[in-house]
Structure formats: structure tokens, C-alpha cells
C-alpha positions as CSV (number, residue, x, y, z in Angstrom):
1,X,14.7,-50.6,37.0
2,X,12.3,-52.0,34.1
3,X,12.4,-48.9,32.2
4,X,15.8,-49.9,31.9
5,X,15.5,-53.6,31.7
6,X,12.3,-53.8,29.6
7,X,14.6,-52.2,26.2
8,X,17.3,-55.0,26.8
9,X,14.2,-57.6,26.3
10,X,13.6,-55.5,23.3
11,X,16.9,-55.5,21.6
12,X,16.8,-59.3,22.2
13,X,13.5,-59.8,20.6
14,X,14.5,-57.7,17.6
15,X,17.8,-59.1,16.9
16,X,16.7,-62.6,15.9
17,X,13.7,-61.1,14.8
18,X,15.2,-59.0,12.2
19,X,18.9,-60.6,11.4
20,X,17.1,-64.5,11.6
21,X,16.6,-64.9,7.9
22,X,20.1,-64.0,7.1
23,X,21.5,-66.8,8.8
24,X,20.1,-69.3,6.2
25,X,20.6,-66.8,3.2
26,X,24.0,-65.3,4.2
27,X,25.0,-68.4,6.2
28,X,25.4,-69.4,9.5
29,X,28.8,-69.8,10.1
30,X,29.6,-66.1,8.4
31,X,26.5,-64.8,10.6
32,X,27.4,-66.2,14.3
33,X,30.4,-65.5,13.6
34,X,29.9,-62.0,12.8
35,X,27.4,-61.6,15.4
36,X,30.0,-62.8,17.9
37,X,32.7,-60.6,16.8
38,X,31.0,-57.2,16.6
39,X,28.5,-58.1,20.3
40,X,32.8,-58.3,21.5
41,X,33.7,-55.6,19.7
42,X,30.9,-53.5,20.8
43,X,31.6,-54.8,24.5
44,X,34.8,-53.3,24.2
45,X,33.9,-50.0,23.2
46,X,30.7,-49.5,25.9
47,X,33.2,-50.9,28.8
48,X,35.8,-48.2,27.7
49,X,33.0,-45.5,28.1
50,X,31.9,-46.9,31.2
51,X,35.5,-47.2,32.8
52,X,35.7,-43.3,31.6
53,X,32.7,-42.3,32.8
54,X,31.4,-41.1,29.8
55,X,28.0,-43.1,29.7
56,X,24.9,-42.5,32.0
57,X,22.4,-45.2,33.2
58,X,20.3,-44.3,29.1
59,X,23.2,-44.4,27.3
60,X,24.9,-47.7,28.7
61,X,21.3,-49.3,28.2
62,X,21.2,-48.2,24.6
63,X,24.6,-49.8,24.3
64,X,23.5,-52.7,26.1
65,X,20.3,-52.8,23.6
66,X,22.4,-52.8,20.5
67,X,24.9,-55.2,21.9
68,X,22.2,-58.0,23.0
69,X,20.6,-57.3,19.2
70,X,23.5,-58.7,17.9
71,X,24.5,-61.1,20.5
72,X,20.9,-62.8,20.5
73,X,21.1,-63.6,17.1
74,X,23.9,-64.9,16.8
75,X,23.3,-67.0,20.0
76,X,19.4,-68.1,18.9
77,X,21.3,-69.7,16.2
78,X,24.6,-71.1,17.8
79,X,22.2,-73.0,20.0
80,X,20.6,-74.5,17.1
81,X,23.4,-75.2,14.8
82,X,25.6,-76.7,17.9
83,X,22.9,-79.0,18.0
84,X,22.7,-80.4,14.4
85,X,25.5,-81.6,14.5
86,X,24.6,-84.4,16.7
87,X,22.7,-87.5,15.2
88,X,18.9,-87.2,15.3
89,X,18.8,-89.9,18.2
90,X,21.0,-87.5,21.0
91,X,19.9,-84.2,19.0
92,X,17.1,-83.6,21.7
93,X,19.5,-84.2,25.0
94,X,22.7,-82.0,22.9
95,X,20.3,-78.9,23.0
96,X,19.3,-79.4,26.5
97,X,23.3,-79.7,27.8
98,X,24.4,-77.1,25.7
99,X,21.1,-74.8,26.7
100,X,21.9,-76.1,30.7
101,X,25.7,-74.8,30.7
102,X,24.9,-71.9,29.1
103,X,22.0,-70.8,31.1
104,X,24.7,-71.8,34.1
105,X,27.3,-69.5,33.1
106,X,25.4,-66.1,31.2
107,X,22.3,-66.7,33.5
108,X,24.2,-67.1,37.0
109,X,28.0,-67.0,37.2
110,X,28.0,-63.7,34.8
111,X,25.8,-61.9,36.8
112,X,26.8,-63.0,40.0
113,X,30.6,-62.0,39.1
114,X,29.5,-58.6,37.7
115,X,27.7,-57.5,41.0
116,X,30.8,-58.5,42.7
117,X,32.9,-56.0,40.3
118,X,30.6,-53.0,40.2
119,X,30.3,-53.8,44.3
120,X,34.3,-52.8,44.6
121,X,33.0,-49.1,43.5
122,X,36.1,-49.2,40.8
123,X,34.8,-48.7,36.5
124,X,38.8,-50.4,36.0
125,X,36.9,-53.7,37.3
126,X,34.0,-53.3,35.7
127,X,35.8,-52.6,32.4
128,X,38.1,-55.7,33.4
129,X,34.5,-57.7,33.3
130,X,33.6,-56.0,29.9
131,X,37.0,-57.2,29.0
132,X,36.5,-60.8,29.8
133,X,32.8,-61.0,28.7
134,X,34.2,-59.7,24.8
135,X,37.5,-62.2,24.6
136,X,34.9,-64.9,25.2
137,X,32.3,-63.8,22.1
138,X,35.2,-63.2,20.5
139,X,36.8,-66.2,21.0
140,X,33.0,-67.7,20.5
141,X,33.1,-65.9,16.8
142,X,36.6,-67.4,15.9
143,X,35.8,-70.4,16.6
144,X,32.8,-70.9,14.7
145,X,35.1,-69.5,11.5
146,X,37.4,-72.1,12.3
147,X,35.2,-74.9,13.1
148,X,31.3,-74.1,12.3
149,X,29.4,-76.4,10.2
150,X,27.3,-75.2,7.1
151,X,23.9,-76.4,8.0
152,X,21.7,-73.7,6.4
153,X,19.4,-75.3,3.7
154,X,20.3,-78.4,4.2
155,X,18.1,-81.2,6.2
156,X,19.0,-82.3,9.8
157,X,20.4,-85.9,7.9
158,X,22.7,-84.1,5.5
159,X,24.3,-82.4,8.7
160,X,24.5,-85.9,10.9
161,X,23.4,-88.4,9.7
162,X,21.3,-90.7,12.3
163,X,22.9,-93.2,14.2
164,X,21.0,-96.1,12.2
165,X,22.0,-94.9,9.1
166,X,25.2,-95.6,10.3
167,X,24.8,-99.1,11.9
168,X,22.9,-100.1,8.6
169,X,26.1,-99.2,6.6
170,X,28.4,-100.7,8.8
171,X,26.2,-104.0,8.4
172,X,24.8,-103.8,11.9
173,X,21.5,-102.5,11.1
174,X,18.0,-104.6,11.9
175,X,17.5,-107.3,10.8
């Protein structure tokens, strides 16, 4: 099992590793998104092999490794961009929510729900899991085309401002 594991940890070491620094030259939102997108797209493609039996346990890891290369990239950075946009006050408790339902549903529910699949003995429901798992970074990718925020070189005040910046220009500030 952690000869098979042990790349996955691999694939999401490298892919922030190596794609990182294009996120603030590139751009985030163009980077998650496109992260997002092709980790789907990718999904697609591996749980058609799988439902055709065309993979064996090396080659569905070595999908699995290019997959999470690009889906750990894009996700080390959705974390932190979903959390700039709060005010410097909250920024600390945002990351910890967002990190907390996240964990909840890729660390638990998904593999919880993918045991029950693969324990029906039938690659249709595992591909059906596949299926859902890529709508969702999909869905993840459109959405930060549609509604990302352009954070790269910019300070964490130029993305939110703080919370007494905006009592003081509302007149309610100390004093």
C-alpha cells in the first residue's frame, strides 16, 4: 500500500512546489482556475480507463500522481486567496473554516463515499464517483473565473482592507 500511496504524497509536494511561482506571475485567478479545470478534466479521463478496465493498480497511481500535481496547486493557493479576501481582523478564523470544511468533505466524506462505491464491485460506480469528484473541480475552476479576486502582488490591505480602516472612514474610528 505505501508504494502506492507514498508517490501521491509526491505529486502533491511537487505540484505546489513547482507551479507555486506562477500563481503570482501568471495570476491566480487564471492559475486555480486552470489547475481546477484540467485535475477535472484529467478525473474524467482516468475514471473512463478505470470504468474500462484499462488501468492497473501503477497506472491509476501515476494518473492519480499527475492529477493531485495539479489539484494541489491549485488548492494550496485557493486556500489562501479565499482567505484574503476577508479583513485582516477575521483573516486568521476564514482560513481555519474554510481549511475545517474542506478537510470535512475531501478528508472524510470523499473517502468514505469512494469505499462504499468500489465496495459494490461495479467500475460504472466508481466512474460515477470520478464523475462527481471532476463536476465539482470543475465547477471549483469556473467559479474562480467568474468570481476570483486578483490578489497576486498586491498587499493583504489592497485585497480587504481592515475593518478599522473602514470604521475610521465612516467616522467611527478611535477617538
Amino acid at each position: 500500500m505505501g508504494l502506492y500511496i507514498f508517490p501521491l504524497a509526491v505529486g502533491n509536494l511537487l505540484g505546489p512546489w513547482i507551479l507555486g511561482r506562477l500563481f503570482d506571475s501568471v495570476g491566480r485567478k487564471p492559475m486555480i482556475a486552470l489547475t481546477y479545470i484540467l485535475s477535472g478534466a484529467l478525473l474524467v479521463i482516468t475514471g473512463f480507463f478505470v470504468a474500462n478496465g484499462l488501468l492497473t493498480a501503477g497506472t491509476i497511481t501515476a494518473c492519480w500522481v499527475v492529477i493531485f500535481f495539479f489539484a494541489s496547486a491549485g488548492g494550496s493557493s485557493a486556500y489562501l486567496t479565499a482567505s484574503e479576501v476577508f479583513p485582516m481582523e477575521i483573516r486568521a478564523n476564514a482560513i481555519a473554516y474554510i481549511y475545517a470544511v474542506g478537510t470535512l468533505v475531501d478528508g472524510a466524506m470523499a473517502p468514505y463515499i469512494f469505499g462504499l462505491l468500489i465496495e459494490t464491485h461495479a467500475a460504472r460506480n466508481v466512474f460515477f464517483g470520478y464523475l462527481v469528484g471532476s463536476f465539482l473541480m470543475i465547477l471549483g475552476g469556473l467559479t474562480e473565473v467568474f468570481f476570483g479576486v486578483d490578489s497576486e502582488r498586491k498587499s493583504l490591505e489592497q485585497v480587504a482592507a481592515p475593518l478599522t480602516a473602514l470604521e475610521v472612514e465612516r467616522g467611527a474610528g478611535p477617538g
